[in-house]
Kinemage of the C-alpha trace (Angstrom):
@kinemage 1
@onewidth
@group {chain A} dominant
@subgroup {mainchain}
@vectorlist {calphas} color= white
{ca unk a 1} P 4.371 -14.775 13.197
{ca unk a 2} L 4.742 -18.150 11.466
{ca unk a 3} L 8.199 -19.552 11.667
{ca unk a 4} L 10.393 -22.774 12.199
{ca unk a 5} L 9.762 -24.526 15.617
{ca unk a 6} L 11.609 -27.431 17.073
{ca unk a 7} L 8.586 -29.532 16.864
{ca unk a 8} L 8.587 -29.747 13.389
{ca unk a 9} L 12.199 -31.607 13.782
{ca unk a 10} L 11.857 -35.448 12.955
{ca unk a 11} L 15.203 -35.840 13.654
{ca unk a 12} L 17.130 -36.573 10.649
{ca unk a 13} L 19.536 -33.714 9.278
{ca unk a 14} L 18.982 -33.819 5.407
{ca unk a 15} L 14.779 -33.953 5.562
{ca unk a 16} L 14.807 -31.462 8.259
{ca unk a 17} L 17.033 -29.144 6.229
{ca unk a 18} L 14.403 -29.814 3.832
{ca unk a 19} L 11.542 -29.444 5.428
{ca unk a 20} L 12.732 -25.832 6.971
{ca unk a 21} L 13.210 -24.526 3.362
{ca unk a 22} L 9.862 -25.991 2.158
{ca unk a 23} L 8.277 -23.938 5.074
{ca unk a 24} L 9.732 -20.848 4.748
{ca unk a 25} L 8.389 -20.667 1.296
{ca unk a 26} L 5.003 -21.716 2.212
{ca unk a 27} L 5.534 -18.813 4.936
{ca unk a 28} L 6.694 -16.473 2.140
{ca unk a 29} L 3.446 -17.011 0.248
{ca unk a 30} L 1.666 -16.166 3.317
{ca unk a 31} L 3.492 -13.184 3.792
{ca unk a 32} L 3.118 -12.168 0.254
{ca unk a 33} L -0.616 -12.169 0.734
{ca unk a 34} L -0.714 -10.466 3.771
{ca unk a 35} L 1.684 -7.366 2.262
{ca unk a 36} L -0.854 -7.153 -0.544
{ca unk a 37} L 1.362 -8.163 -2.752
{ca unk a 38} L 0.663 -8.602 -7.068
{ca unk a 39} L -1.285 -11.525 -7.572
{ca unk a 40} L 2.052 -12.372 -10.216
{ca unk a 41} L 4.149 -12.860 -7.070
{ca unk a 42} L 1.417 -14.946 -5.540
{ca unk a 43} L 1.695 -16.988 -8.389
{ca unk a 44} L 5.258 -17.549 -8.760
{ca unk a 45} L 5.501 -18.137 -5.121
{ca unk a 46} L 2.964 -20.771 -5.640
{ca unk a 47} L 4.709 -22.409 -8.526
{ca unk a 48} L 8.364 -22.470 -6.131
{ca unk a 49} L 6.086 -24.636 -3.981
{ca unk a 50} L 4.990 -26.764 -6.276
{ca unk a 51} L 8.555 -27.462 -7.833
{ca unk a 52} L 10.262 -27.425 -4.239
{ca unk a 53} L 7.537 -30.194 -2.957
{ca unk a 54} L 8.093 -32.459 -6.466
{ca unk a 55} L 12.045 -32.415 -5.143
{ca unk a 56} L 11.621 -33.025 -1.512
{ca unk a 57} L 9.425 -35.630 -2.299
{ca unk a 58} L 11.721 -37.343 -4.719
{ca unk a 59} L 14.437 -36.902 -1.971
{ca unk a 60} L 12.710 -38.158 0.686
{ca unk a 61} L 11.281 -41.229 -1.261
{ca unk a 62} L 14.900 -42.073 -2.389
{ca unk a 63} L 15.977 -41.775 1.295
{ca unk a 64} L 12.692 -45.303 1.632
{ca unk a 65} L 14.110 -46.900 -0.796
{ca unk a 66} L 17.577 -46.652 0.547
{ca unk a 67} L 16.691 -48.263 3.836
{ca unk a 68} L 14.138 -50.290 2.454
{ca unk a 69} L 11.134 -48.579 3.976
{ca unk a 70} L 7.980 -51.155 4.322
{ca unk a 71} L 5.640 -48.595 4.140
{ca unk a 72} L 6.981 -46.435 0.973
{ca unk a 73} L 4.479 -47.222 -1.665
{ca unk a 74} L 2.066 -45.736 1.056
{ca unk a 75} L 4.296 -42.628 2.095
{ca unk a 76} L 5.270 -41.791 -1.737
{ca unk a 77} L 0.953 -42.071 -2.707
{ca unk a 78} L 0.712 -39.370 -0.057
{ca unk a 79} L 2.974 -37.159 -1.970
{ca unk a 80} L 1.380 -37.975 -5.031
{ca unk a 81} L -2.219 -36.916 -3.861
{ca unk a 82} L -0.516 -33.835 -2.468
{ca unk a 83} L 1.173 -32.684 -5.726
{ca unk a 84} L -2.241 -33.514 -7.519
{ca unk a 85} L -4.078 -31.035 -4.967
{ca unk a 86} L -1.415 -28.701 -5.564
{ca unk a 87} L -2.108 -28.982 -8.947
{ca unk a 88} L -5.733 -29.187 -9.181
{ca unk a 89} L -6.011 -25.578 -6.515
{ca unk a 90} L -3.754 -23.739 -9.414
{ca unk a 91} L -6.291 -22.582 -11.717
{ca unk a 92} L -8.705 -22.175 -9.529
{ca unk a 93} L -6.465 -20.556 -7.458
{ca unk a 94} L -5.297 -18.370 -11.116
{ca unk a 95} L -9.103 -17.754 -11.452
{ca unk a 96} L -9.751 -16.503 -7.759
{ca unk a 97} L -12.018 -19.341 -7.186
{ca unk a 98} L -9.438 -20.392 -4.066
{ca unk a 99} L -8.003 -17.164 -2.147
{ca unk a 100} L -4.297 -17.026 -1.370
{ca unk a 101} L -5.385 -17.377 1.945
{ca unk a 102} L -6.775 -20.862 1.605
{ca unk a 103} L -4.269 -21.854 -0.628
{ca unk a 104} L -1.667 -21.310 2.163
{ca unk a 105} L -4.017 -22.882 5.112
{ca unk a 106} L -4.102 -26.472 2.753
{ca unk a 107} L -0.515 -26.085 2.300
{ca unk a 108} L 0.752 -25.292 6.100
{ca unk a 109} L -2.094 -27.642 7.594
{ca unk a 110} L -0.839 -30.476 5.253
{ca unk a 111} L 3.141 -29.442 6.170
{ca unk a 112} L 2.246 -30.133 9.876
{ca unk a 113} L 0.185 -33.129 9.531
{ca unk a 114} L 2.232 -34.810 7.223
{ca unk a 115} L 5.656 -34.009 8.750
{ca unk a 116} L 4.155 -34.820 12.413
{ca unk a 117} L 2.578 -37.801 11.330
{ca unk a 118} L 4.363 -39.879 8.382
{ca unk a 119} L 7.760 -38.069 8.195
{ca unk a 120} L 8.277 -39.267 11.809
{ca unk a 121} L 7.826 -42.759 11.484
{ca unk a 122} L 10.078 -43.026 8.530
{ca unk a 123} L 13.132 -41.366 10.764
{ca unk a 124} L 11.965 -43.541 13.315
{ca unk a 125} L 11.843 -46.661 11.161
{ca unk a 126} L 15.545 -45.436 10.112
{ca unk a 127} L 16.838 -44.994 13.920
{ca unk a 128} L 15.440 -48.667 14.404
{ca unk a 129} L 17.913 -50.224 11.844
């Protein structure tokens, strides 16, 4: 069962918070493909994603600019390519070109990476002020 681990902490309250919410809804799509659930769930499930990622994104670029992050133009183009992918797997995904379950394997794959990876040197960046 997919859930919340410690080791997707970075250490900062407000993104974590964040973060936890944005994976329990990619979890929730996952789950609503497994149940067998309509396709019409699936798809608004999809679409809370895809607004919840355009918000935490905005959040967390506000929280670079705040302290000044060197590498935010870098960091915020990452969240732009991801909200294009997003974007480019919904018809296709509308279509049945892409299966739910693919749809959700991009999406928690990129969670982990990106959270592991670039999330963590931001708070760590911040902790160094």
């Amino acid at each position: 069962m997919l859930k919340w681990e410690s080791k997707y902490e970075i250490g900062n309250e407000k993104i974590d918070s964040q973060h936890r919410l944005f994976l329990s809804l990619i979890i929730d799509f996952h789950e609503t493909e497994t149940k067998g659930e309509s396709k019409e769930k699936l798809i608004r499930v999809f679409k809370e994603i895809n607004k919840y990622a355009e918000f935490h994104f905005l959040s967390e670029e506000n929280i670079m600019i705040e302290y000044n992050y060197p590498d935010y133009r870098r960091h915020a183009e990452m969240h732009k390519k991801l909200l294009e992918e997003i974007h480019e797997k919904y018809n296709p995904f509308i279509s049945g070109d892409i299966s739910a379950h693919d749809v959700f394997e991009f999406l928690f794959e990129w969670f982990v990476s990106h959270t592991a990876r670039e999330d963590k040197k931001l708070v760590g960046y911040i902790k160094n002020m």
